[in-house]
Structure formats: structure tokens, C-alpha cells
C-alpha positions in Angstrom: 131.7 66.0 76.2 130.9 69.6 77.4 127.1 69.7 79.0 125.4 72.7 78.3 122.9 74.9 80.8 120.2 72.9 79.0 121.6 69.9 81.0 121.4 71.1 84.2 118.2 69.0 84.9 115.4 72.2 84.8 111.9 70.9 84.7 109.4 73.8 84.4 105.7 73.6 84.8 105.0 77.3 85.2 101.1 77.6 86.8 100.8 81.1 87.8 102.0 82.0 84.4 98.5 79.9 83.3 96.2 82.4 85.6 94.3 85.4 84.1 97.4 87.9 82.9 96.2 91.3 85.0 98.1 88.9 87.9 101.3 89.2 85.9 102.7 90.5 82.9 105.5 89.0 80.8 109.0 90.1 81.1 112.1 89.6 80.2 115.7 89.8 82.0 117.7 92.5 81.2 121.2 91.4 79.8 124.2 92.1 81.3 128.0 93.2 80.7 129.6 90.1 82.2 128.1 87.5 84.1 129.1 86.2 86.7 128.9 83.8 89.7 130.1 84.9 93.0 128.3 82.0 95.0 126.0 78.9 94.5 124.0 77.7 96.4 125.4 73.6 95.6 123.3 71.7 98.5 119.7 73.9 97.1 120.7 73.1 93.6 120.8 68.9 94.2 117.7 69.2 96.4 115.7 71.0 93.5 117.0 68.1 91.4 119.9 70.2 89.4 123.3 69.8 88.3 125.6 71.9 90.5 128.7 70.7 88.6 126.5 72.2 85.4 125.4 75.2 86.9 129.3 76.1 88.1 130.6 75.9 84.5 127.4 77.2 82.9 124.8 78.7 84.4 126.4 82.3 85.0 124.3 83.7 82.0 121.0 82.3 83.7 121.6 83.8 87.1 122.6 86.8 85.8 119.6 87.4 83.3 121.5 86.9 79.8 119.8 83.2 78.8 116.5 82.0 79.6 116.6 78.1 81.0 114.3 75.5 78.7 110.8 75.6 80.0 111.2 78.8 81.5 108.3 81.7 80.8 109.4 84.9 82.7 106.5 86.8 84.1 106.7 90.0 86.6 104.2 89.6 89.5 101.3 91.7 90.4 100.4 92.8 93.6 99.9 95.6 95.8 100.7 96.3 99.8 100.2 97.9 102.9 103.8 99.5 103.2 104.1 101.1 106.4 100.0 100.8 106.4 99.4 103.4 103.5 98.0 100.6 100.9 100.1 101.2 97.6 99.4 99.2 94.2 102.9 97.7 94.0 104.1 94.3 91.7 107.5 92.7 90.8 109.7 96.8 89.7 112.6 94.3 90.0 111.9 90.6 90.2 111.2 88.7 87.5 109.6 85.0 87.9 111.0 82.4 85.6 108.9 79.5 86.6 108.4 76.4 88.7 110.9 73.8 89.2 109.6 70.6 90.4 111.9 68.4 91.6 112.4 64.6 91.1 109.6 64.1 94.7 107.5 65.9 93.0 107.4 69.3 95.2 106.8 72.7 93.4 109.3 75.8 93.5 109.4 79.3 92.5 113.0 80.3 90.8 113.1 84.3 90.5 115.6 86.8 89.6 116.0 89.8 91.7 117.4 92.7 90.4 117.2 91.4 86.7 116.0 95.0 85.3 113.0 97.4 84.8 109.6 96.0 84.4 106.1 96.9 83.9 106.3 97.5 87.5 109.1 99.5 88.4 107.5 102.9 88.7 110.8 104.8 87.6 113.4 102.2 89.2 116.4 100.8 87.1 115.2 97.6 88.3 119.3 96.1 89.3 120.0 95.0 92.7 123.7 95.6 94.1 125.9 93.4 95.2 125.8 94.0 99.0 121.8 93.7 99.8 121.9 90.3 97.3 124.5 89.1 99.6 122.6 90.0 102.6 119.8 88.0 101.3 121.8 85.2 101.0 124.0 85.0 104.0 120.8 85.5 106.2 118.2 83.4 104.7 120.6 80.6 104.3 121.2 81.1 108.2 117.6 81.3 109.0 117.4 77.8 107.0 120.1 76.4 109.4 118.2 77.2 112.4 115.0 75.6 111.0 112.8 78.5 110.4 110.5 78.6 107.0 112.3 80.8 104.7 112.6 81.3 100.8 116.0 80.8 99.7 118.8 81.7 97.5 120.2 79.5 94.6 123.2 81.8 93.3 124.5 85.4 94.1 125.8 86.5 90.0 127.8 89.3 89.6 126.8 92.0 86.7 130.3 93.4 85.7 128.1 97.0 85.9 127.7 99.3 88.2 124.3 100.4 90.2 123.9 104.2 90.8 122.4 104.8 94.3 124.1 107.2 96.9 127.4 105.8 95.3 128.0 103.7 92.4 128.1 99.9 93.3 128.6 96.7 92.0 125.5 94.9 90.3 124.3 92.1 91.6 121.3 89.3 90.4 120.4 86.7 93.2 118.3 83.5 92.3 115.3 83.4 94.9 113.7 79.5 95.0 110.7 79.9 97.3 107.5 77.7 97.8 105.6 80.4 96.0 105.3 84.3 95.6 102.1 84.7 96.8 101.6 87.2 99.3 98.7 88.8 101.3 99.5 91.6 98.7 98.8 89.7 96.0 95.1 88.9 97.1 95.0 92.8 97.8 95.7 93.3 94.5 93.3 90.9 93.3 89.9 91.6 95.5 91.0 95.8 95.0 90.4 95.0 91.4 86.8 93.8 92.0 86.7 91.3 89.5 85.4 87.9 90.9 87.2 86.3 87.7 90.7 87.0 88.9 90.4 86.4 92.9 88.5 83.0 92.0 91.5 81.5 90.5 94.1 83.5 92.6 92.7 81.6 95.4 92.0 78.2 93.7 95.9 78.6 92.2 97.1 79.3 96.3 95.0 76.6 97.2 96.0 73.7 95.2 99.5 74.9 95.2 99.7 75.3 99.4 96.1 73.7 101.1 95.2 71.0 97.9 93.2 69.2 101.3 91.4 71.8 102.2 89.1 72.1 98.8 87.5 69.5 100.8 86.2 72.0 103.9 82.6 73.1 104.2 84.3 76.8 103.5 87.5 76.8 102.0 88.2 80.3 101.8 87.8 80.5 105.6 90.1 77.5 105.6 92.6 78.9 104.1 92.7 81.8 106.0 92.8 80.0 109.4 95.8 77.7 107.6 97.7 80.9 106.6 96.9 82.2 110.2 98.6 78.9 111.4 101.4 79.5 109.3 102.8 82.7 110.1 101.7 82.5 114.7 104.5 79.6 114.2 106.9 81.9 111.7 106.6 84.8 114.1 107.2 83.3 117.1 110.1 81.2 115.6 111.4 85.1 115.1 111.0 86.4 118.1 112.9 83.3 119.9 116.1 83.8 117.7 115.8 87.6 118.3 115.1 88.1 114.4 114.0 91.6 113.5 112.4 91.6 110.2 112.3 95.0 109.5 109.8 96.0 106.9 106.8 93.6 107.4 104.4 95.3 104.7 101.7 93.0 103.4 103.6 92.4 100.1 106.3 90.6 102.4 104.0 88.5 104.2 103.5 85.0 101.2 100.4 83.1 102.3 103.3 79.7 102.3 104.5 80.7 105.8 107.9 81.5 104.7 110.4 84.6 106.0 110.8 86.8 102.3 112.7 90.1 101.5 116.0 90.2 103.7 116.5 94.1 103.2 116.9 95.9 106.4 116.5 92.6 108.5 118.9 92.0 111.3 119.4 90.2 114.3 119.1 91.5 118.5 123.0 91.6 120.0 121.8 92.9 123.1 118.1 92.2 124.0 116.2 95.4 123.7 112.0 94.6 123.1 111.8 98.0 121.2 114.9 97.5 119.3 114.5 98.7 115.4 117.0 98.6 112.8 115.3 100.0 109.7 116.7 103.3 108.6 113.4 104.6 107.4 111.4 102.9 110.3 111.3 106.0 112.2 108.0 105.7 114.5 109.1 102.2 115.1 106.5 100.3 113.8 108.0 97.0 112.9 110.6 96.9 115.9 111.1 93.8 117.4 107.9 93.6 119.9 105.4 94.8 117.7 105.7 92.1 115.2 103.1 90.0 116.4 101.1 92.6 116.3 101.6 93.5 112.6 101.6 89.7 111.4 98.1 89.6 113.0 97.2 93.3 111.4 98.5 92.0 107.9 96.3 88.8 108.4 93.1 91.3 108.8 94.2 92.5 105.2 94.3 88.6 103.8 90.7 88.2 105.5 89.0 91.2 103.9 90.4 90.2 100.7 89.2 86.7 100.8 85.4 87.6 102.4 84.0 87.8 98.7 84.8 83.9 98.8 83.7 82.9 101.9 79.9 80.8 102.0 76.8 82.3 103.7 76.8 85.7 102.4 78.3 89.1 103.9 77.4 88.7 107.5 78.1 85.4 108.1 81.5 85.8 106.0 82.5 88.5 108.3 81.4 86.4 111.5 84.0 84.0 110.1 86.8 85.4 109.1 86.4 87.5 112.8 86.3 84.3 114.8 89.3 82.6 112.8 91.5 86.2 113.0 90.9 86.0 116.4 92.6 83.1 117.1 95.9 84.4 116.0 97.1 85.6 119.6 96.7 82.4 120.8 98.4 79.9 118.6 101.0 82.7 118.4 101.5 82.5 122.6 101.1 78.6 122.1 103.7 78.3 119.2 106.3 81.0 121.7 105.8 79.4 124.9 106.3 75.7 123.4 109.5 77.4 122.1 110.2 79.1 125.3 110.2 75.7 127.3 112.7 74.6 124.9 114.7 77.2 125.3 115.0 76.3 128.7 115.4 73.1 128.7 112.2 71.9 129.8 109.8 68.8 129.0 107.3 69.2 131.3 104.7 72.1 131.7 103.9 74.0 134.7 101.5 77.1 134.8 104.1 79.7 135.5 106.7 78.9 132.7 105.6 81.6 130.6 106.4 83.8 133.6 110.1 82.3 134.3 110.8 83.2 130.7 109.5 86.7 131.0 111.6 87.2 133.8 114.6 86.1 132.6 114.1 88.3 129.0 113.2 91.0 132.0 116.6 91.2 133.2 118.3 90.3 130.3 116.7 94.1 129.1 118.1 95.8 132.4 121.2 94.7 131.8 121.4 94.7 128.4 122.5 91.2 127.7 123.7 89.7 124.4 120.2 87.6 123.3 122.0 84.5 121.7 124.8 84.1 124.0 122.6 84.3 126.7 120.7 81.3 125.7 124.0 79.3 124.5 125.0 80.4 128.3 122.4 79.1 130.4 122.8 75.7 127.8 126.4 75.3 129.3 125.5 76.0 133.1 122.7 73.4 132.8 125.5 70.7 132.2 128.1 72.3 134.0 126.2 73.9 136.8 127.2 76.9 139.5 130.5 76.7 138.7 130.2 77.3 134.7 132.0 80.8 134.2 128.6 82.0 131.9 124.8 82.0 131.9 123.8 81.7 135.7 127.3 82.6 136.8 126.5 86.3 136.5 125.2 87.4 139.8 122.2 89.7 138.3 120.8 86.6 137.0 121.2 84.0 140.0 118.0 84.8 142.1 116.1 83.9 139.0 118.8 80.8 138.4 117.6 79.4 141.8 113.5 79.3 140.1 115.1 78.1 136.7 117.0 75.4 139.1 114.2 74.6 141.3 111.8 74.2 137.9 114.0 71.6 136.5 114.2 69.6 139.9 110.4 69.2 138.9 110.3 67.0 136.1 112.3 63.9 134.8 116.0 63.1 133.6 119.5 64.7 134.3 120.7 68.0 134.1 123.1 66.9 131.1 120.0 65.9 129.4 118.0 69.1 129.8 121.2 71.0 128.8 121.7 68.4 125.6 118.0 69.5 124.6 119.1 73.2 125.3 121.6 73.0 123.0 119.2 71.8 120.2 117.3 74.8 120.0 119.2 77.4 121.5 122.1 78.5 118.7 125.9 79.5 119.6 126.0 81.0 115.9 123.6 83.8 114.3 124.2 85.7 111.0 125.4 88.5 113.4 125.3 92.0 112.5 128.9 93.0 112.2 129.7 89.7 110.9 127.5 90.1 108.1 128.7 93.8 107.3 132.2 92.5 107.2 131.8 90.0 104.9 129.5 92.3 102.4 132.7 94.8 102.7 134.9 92.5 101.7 133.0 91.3 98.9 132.4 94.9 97.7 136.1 95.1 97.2 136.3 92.0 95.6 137.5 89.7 98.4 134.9 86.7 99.2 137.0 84.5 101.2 135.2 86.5 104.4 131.9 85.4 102.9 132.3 81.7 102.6 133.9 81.5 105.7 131.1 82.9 107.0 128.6 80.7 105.2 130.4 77.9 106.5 129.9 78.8 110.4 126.4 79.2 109.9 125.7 75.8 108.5 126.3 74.5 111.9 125.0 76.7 114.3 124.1 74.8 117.1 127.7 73.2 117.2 130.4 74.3 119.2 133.5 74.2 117.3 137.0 75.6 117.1 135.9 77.5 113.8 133.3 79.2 115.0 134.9 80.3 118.2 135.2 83.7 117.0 131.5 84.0 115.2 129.7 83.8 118.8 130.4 86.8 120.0 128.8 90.3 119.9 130.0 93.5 118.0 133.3 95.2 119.4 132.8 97.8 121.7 132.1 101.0 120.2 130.5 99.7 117.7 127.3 101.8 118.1 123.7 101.6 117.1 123.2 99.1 114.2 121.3 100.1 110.7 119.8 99.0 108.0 118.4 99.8 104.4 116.4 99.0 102.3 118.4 98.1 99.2 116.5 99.3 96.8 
């Protein structure tokens, strides 16, 4: 007997749609021409405790907006932002939430369409989403989950059979977003600009209970919170900067208090390692290149604390003292959480006082001479095992005075080479969603051919292993190639 959508297993208990509605408003997915699904996300969909075998034969008129799934209640989120730091009043112009999975352990998910039409908040967008930036979002947060840093996700890529008018028309495009939630710094911006203690009260106890349930327990919760959050995203950040991830439009609204990577638009990855590299087409002045992103995750966590100071205990002063002291701790567990990483990197157990030096010397002349960021890493991972002779890594002569302090450094603490190299190659990637790799595969599937994208998605499920098939994906951009850009989407 034929199972319907209904069957797919979707267990909704939707508790932001519960919260005081100037946080949301209701919305409903546009319908479209002719749905349908271009990729699903079959591993996601058994892990948030549906039917993938359902979802293939049925669920083309849920991803792509036409039918509603039982249990569902769309909503449109509010919030505002800090985009490019001129603070905007923003909300969901093209995302619309359709509720909370939980799965059969009991966690909590967010399942969104983006690009599912106009809402409340679309200030004069159409609201769709093309094909390629969906895509995008897919390919590299699914790689970004393979390398084991916090990311929302992507259940389904649906095709719209319409076109999207931007500088050309383009195919139409709805992805599936499952993420731990959709709260974001923005959202308590929203909230505390609104000045109504009856809407950033249960904003906060909603993030709380949802992200921090523990910490109702703490003498200040609020403060709490925010020193949790400020955990969160020193770890995320420096799990960026040690893959050579550039975001690319860090704006408070893409900043979610869960500590996960959101919004994949002009994202992109380092080929060679430049600190100041930016690959945002309307980035002009630079602000979220590669380097300053510490920076701006710590500026955006000043936004989360003045929003949450009306909740903090002890009145003004004392709020302020607080929320000071924990913000200021940020450059610290940042260092902590990149350093820990950087040892890693190198293969190394034990810590010395000059490791965070080694490792700035190495990116140093990795800079001067322009060097490809992951296969320098992957490099260095073989000539630890294989040693002088390895035809990478330390081979290259511009790198061999500071080989002999990376060789002398390892002499210094326990085990083998081989076994410094085997943790090397735990952490240190030989696959990335590289640029051109990325752009080839969105071409192709423009034109209707997505054989380039699975084959793709394939390498980067693996992409610490060295294999025949992903020979080819380790490598940088042909010569020629130029400087690397990206947009937006929108």
C-alpha cells in the first residue's frame, strides 16, 4: 500500500510559535508550478527520525512549499541586525518556519523553508531563492558537517519548475534548513529595541530552556547565558579560521545564540592563505575578511549583551559590570579554543610555551609564498610519516628552516612520528568544499546536469580520507583562474 507524506514520521511540537506573536507572524508557503526534488538529504532525514524512502516518493510538494506536513504551523521570524554595522529591523522576507521536529531521542529541531515566497517581512522581495545559492547552502554546510564543525543543515534542495528574476532569469529553488534553532543575536535585538519587558522575558526563557535548560539554575541566568553563547561561538570561530573558512557576511542576524555556522551566501573557503582575503562582492572595506572574524564574533557578542542587560540581577551598574567582565573573556577562550586546534594541526600532544609561535610562523610563510591553506596542512600530515624524503609539505625548501623547529618540537614529547602524522590526519582535511569545485557543480546543475553535484557530495563525506575518488577534489583552482567571488543570493 502507497504511504503518504503524512507517513513520513513528522512529530511537531512547534514552541516559538507559542511565544508572544510581535516575535513572528504566521505565514504561509507560496505554491509552486512543479515541484520538485533535486537532492535529499537521506542520512539527516533518518537521524531526525523520518522516512527517507517516504520523503523520495512524496515529499516533493512539502520541500517545495505546495503542502503543509501534519503538525506543522508556519510562522515567519522576527528579528533585526547589525548588517555591515548599520542596525536594520529585519525578520524572515524569505524563510518561512514550519516547526520543530523532535526526533525519537528526544532532541529539538528547527525545519524551515528558504525561498518559499514573500512574507510580512520581505520589504519588496519576491521572497524565492534560486537554484544555485540553495545548492551552495547545501554542498557547504553538509561539508562543514563532515569536518565536525557546528552547522545548521539542509534536508532537501526542491526544484520550483519557475523561474527567479535577478540580473538573469534562473531556476527556482526551495531548500529545507533543519537547525538547532533560529535564534540569533538579532532576534534579542529585535526584542530589547522593542522595549517591552513582556516579549524579551520569554524570548530568553524560550532560548534558555531550548539551548541552557541547566543554567535556570545560576545565581544570574541572563549573564549565564551570555558567557554560554560566548563559549559557543570562540570554539565556532576558531574551528573557522583552522579550515580557512571565510564566512562572509557575519551580521548579527547570522550569528544563532546555538553555536551553529547559518546563511551560506557569499561563504567560501582560502585556496591560497591570504589573512586579509575577502570574498564578498559587496564586502568592499573588507570588514568580514578572513582575519577580522574574531573580531566581529566578539563585536556581535557586545550586541547579545546589551540586549540581555535588562535581565541581568543587581540593577544597571552591576548588569553592565557583568556582562563587561564575561565579554571580556571572549579573546581568550577564542586563542584557547585556536591554539588547542593549532597543536592538532601539527601533530602535537604535548604543550610547550612557544607553540602558538611555531604556528604563526609557519601560516607566516605560508602568506609569502602564497601557499594552498588545506594542502599545506594535508602536506606536512604526509612528511610527518614519511619524513625528508616526502615530495610535499617540508620538502619545499622555503619551508625547511621552520621544518627543522617543527622536527625538533616533535622530538620533545612521546610516541612515533607515524603516530603524530596518524593524529595529523584526523584533523587536518585532504578535501574542502573548494571554490571552483563548488562553482562547477552549481553550473552543471543550472543546466540541468547533477551528476557533478553528487559526485561532489560524495568526496566531501569523507574528507579526511585519502582515496582514489577524491584524487582530483584536493587540489586548488587551475591556473588562471583569478580572484574568487561571491554574492549574496538574494
Amino acid at each position: 500500500m502507497q504511504r503518504s507524506i503524512a507517513d513520513a514520521g513528522w512529530r511537531f511540537d512547534n514552541s516559538y510559535a507559542r511565544l508572544p506573536e510581535p516575535l513572528f507572524t504566521p505565514a504561509v508557503p507560496a505554491s509552486v508550478r512543479a515541484p520538485a526534488i533535486v537532492v535529499l538529504n537521506a542520512p539527516l532525514a533518518a537521524d531526525l527520525g523520518l522516512d527517507p524512502e517516504v520523503l523520495e516518493a512524496e515529499g516533493a510538494a512539502v520541500f517545495a512549499g505546495n503542502a503543509l506536513p501534519p503538525g506543522a504551523t508556519p510562522i515567519a521570524q522576527a528579528y533585526a541586525g547589525h548588517q555591515f554595522g548599520q542596525f536594520t529591523n529585519l525578520g524572515d522576507g524569505r524563510a518561512i518556519l514550519l516547526g520543530e521536529q523532535l526526533t525519537p531521542d528526544g532532541r529539538r529541531y528547527d525545519i524551515q523553508l528558504k525561498g518559499s515566497g514573500r512574507t510580512r517581512y520581505s520589504r519588496g522581495g519576491d521572497g524565492r531563492a534560486a537554484l544555485g545559492p540553495m545548492l551552495r547552502e547545501h554542498i557547504v554546510s553538509e561539508g562543514m558537517h563532515a569536518l565536525g564543525i557546528p552547522t545548521t543543515r539542509s534536508l532537501a534542495v526542491a526544484t520550483t519548475g519557475e523561474q527567479v528574476l535577478r540580473a538573469t532569469p534562473l531556476p527556482g529553488a526551495v531548500l529545507t534548513r533543519v537547525a538547532a534553532s533560529h535564534i540569533r543575536v538579532g532576534t534579542f535585538q529585535y526584542a530589547a529595541a522593542l522595549a517591552d519587558e513582556g516579549l524579551l522575558a520569554p524570548l530568553f526563557e524560550h532560548a534558555l530552556a531550548r539551548h541552557d535548560p541547566e543554567l535556570a539554575r545560576a545565581d544570574d541566568p541572563a549573564a549565564a547565558f551570555l558567557e554560554a553563547v560566548v563559549e559557543r561561538q570562540a570554539a565556532l570561530v576558531a574551528r573557522w579560521i583552522l579550515v580557512g573558512f571565510v564566512h562572509g557576511v557575519m551580521n548579527t542576524d547570522n550569528m544563532v545564540v546555538s553555536g551553529e555556522t547559518i546563511d551560506y551566501g557569499p561563504c567560501a573557503f582560502l585556496d591560497a592563505y591570504d589573512p586579509a582575503t575577502v570574498f564578498s562582492s559587496i564586502d568592499r572595506q573588507g570588514r568580514y575578511a578572513y582575519s577580522n572574524q574574531p573580531a566581529i564574533a566578539h563585536w556581535n557578542l557586545a550586541r547579545l549583551a546589551e540586549s540581555l542587560l535588562p535581565l541581568m540581577k543587581g540593577g544597571d551598574e552591576a548588569a553592565l559590570e557583568r556582562a563587561q567582565g564575561v565579554l571580556g573573556t571572549f579573546p581568550e577562550r577564542f586563542e584557547r579554543h585556536r591554539l588547542a586546534g593549532a597543536r592538532a594541526k601539527l601533530g602535537l600532544i604535548s604543550k610547550e610555551e612557544g607553540d602558538g609561535e611555531l604556528f604563526a610562523a609557519l601560516l607566516e610563510r605560508m602568506h609569502e609564498t602564497r601557499a594552498d591553506f588545506t594542502a599545506t596542512f594535508a602536506g606536512l600530515a604526509r612528511w610527518a610519516e614519511a619524513g625528508p624524503s616526502a615530495a610535499d609539505g617540508c620538502g619545499e625548501s622555503v619551508f625547511s628552516g621552520w621544518c627543522d623547529l617543527w622536527r625538533a618540537r616533535l622530538t620533545r614529547q612521546s610516541g612515533t612520528p607515524a603516530e603524530a602524522a596518524a593524529r595529523m590526519q584526523r584533523v587536518n582535511p585532504v578535501v574542502i568544499p573548494r571554490n571552483h569545485r563548488v562553482e562547477e557543480a552549481l553550473t552543471a546543475a543550472e543546466a540541468g546536469d547533477f551528476s557533478v553535484l553528487h559526485r561532489l557530495l560524495a568526496v566531501l563525506h569523507s574528507p579526511f580520507d585519502e582515496t582514489p575518488e577524491n584524487e582530483a577534489y584536493r587540489v586548488g583552482p587551475p591556473a588562471g583562474c583569478g580572484p574568487y567571488r561571491t554574492f549574496c543570493g538574494t
